[in-house]
C-alpha positions as CSV (number, residue, x, y, z in Angstrom):
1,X,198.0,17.6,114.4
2,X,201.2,14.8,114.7
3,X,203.1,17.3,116.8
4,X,200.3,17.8,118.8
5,X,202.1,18.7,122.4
6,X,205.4,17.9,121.0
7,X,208.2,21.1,122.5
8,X,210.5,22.3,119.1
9,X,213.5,24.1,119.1
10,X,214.7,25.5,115.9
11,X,217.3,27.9,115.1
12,X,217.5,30.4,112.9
13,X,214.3,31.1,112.6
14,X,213.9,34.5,111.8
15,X,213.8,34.0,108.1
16,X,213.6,31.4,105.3
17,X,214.0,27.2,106.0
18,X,214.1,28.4,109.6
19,X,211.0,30.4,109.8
20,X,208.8,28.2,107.4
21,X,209.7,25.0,109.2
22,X,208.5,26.5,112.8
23,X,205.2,27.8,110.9
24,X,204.9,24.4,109.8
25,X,205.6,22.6,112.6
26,X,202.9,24.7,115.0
27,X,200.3,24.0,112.4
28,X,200.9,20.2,113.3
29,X,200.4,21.5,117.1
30,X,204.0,21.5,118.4
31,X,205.1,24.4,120.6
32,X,208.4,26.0,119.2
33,X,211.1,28.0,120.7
34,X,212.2,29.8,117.8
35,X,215.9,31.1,118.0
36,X,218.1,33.9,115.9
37,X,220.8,36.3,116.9
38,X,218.4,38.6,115.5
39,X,216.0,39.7,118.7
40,X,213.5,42.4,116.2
41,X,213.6,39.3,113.8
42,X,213.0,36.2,115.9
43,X,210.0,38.3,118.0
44,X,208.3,38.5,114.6
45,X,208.0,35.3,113.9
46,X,207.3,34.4,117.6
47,X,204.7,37.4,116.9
48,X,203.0,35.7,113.6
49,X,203.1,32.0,115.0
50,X,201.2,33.2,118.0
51,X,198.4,35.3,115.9
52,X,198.1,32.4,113.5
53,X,197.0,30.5,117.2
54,X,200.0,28.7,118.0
55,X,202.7,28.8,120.9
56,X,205.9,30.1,120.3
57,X,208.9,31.4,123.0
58,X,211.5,33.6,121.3
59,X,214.9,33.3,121.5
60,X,217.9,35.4,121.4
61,X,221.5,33.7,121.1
62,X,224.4,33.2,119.2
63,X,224.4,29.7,118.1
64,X,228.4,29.8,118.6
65,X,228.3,31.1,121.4
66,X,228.0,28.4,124.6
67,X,226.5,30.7,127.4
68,X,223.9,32.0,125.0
69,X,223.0,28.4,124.0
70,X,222.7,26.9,127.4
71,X,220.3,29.5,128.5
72,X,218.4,29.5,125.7
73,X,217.8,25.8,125.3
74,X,217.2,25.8,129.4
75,X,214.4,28.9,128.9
76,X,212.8,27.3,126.3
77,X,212.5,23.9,128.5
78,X,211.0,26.0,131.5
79,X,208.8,27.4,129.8
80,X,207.4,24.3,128.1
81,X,208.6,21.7,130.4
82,X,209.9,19.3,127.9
83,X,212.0,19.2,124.1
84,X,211.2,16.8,121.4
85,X,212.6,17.9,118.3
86,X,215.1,20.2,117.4
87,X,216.0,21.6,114.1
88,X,219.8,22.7,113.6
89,X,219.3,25.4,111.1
90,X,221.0,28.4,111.5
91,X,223.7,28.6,109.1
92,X,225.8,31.3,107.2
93,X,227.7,30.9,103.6
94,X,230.7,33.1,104.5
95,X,233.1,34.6,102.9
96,X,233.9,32.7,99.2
97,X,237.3,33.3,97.9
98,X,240.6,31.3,97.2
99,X,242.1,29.4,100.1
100,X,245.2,31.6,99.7
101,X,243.1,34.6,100.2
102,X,240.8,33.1,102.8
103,X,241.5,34.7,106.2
104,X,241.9,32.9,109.3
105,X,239.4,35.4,110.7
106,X,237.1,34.3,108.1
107,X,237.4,30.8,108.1
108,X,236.6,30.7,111.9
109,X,233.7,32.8,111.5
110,X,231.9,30.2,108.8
111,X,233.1,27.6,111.0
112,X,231.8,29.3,114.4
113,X,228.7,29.7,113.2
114,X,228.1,26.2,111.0
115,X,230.0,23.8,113.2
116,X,229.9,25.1,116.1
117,X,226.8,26.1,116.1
118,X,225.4,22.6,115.2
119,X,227.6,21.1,118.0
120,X,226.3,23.6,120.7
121,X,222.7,23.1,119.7
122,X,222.5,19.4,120.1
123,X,224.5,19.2,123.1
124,X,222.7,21.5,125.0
125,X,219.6,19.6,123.9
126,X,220.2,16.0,123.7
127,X,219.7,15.9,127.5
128,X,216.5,16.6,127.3
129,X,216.1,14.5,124.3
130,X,216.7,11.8,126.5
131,X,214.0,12.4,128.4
132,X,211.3,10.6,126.2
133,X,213.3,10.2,123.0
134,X,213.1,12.6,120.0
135,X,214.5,13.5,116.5
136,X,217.2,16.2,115.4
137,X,217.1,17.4,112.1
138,X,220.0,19.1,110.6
139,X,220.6,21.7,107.5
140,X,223.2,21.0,105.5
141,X,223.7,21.4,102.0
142,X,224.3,20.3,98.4
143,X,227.8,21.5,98.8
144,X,230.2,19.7,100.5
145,X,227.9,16.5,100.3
146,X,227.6,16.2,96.7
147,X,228.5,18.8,94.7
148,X,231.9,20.8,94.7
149,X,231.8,23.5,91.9
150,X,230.9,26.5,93.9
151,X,234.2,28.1,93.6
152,X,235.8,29.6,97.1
153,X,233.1,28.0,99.0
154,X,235.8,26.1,100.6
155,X,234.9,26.7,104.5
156,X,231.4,27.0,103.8
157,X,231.3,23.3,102.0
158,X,233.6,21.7,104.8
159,X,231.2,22.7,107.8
160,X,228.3,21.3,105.6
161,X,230.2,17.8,105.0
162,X,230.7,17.5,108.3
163,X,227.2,18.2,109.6
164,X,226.6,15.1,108.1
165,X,228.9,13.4,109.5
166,X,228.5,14.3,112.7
167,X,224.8,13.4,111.8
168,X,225.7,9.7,111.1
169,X,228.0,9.7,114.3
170,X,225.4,10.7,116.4
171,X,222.3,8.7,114.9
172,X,224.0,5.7,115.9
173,X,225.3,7.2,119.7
174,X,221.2,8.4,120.5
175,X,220.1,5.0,118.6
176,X,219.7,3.7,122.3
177,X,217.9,6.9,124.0
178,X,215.0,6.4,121.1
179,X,217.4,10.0,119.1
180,X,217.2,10.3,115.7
181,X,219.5,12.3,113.6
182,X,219.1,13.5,109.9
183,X,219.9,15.9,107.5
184,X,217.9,18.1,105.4
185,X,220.6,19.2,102.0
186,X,218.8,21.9,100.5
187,X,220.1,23.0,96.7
188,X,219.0,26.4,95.2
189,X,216.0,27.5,97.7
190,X,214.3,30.9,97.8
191,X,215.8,32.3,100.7
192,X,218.5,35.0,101.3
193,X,221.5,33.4,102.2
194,X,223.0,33.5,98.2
195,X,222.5,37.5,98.6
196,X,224.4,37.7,101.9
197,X,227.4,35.4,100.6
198,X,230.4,37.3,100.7
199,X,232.8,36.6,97.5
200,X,235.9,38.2,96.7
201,X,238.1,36.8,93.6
202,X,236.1,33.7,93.3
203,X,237.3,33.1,89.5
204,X,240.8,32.3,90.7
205,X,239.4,29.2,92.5
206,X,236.9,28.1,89.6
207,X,237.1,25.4,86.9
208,X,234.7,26.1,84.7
209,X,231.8,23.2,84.3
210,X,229.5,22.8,81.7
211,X,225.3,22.7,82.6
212,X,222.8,21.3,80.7
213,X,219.9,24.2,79.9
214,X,218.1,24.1,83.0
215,X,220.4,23.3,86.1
216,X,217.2,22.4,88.3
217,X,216.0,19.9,86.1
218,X,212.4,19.4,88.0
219,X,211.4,22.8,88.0
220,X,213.5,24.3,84.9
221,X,215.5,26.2,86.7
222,X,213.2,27.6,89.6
223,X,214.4,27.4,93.0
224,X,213.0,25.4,95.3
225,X,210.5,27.2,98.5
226,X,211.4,27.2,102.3
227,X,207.8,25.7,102.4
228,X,208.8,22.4,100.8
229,X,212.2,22.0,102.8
230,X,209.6,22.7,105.6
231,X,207.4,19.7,104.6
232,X,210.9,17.5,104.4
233,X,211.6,18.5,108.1
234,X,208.1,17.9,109.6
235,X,208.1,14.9,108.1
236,X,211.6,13.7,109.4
237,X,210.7,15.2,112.5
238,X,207.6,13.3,112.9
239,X,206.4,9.6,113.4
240,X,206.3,8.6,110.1
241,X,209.7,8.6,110.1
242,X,209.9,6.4,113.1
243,X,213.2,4.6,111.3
244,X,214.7,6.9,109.5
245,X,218.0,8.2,111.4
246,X,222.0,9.1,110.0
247,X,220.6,9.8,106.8
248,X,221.0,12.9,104.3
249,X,218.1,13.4,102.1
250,X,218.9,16.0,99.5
251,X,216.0,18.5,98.0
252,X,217.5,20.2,94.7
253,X,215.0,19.1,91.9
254,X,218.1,17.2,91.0
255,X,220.3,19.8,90.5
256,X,222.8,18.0,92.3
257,X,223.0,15.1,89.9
258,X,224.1,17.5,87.0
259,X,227.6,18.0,88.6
């Protein structure tokens, strides 16, 4: 029980990384406020955290949108009195497609949501942070940070590149309030964002690279769980790493290294 009284926020948590990591981090004792644009979604796992005998507060917001933020990080303090970690989750992969084809309308959207998001997130929270110190952890992604083969993904893989930089920015900013910031890169995991990625004429933007059989090399090709990037964010979350901050850990099976 390391988390034990600990106050969590973590957004989007109504499914996959989001929703393992708050099932993780209860069963460590912390008390989440778990957040999704979702509300059926997000009361769900509010629901199941609370009948496995933990605390949970569910939250309904936007993560780009600043009104929804603020009230949502300040409802989750009320009712908990405090905030000591927050996970920077929610995410979308966006429309794929050529630059040339990639809409405006589009390209704000992936960057609403990823960037914007992120930014809202943290700076709602980090006063609060301040408070007794903390740690923010931040999903990001093989793309953009070290690989660059996933045609059209343009937009997508520019938000994820700078998540980590705003991750290295900031873990040196919050060094002095006792705030650390890291980043979780996840490569192929079992969730659904591949199925909701919107691609349209992603050949014309591809160069064609050549895999070795087996492009997950640790696991021969089988994705990776929600329940391990889960473990990765309760532990960067959590006192054992007490000085570890500004730095992106990646958790492919080393599929990464094969591009």
């Amino acid at each position: 029980m390391e988390l034990q009284g600990k106050v969590a926020l973590i957004t989007g948590a109504g499914s996959g990384i989001g929703k393992a990591a708050a099932l993780r981090l209860v069963r460590e004792g912390a008390m989440v406020g778990v957040l999704s644009h979702t509300d059926d979604e997000i009361r769900k796992t509010a629901q199941e955290i609370e009948q496995a005998g933990g605390k949970a507060i569910p939250l309904v917001a936007d993560v780009g949108d600043e009104a929804q933020m603020k009230k949502a990080v300040d409802d989750l303090v009320q009712a908990y009195g405090r905030l000591d970690i927050v996970f920077a989750n929610a995410g979308i992969n966006g429309v794929w497609a050529p630059i040339d084809e990639l809409q405006p309308e589009e390209w704000d959207r992936t960057i609403n949501t990823n960037l914007r998001g992120t930014y809202l997130t943290i700076h709602y929270a980090v006063p609060h942070l301040k408070t007794a110190g903390g740690s923010i952890v931040i999903t990001a992604s093989i793309n953009g940070t070290r690989t660059f083969t996933s045609a059209g993904a343009t937009a997508y893989s520019a938000t994820k590149a700078a998540q980590v930089a705003m991750a290295q920015m900031l873990a040196v900013e919050l060094a002095k309030h006792k705030i650390r910031v890291n980043v979780v890169c996840p490569g192929k995991i079992d969730t659904e964002i591949t199925e909701n990625t919107d691609k349209r004429n992603t050949e014309e933007a591809e160069v064609p690279a050549e895999f070795p059989a087996g492009r997950i090399p640790l696991t021969g090709n089988e994705p990776g769980t929600s329940e391990e990037v889960a473990e990765l964010v309760l532990f960067l979350a959590s006192d054992r790493a007490r000085h570890i901050t500004g730095t992106p850990v990646w958790i492919d099976g080393a599929q990464s290294l094969l591009v």
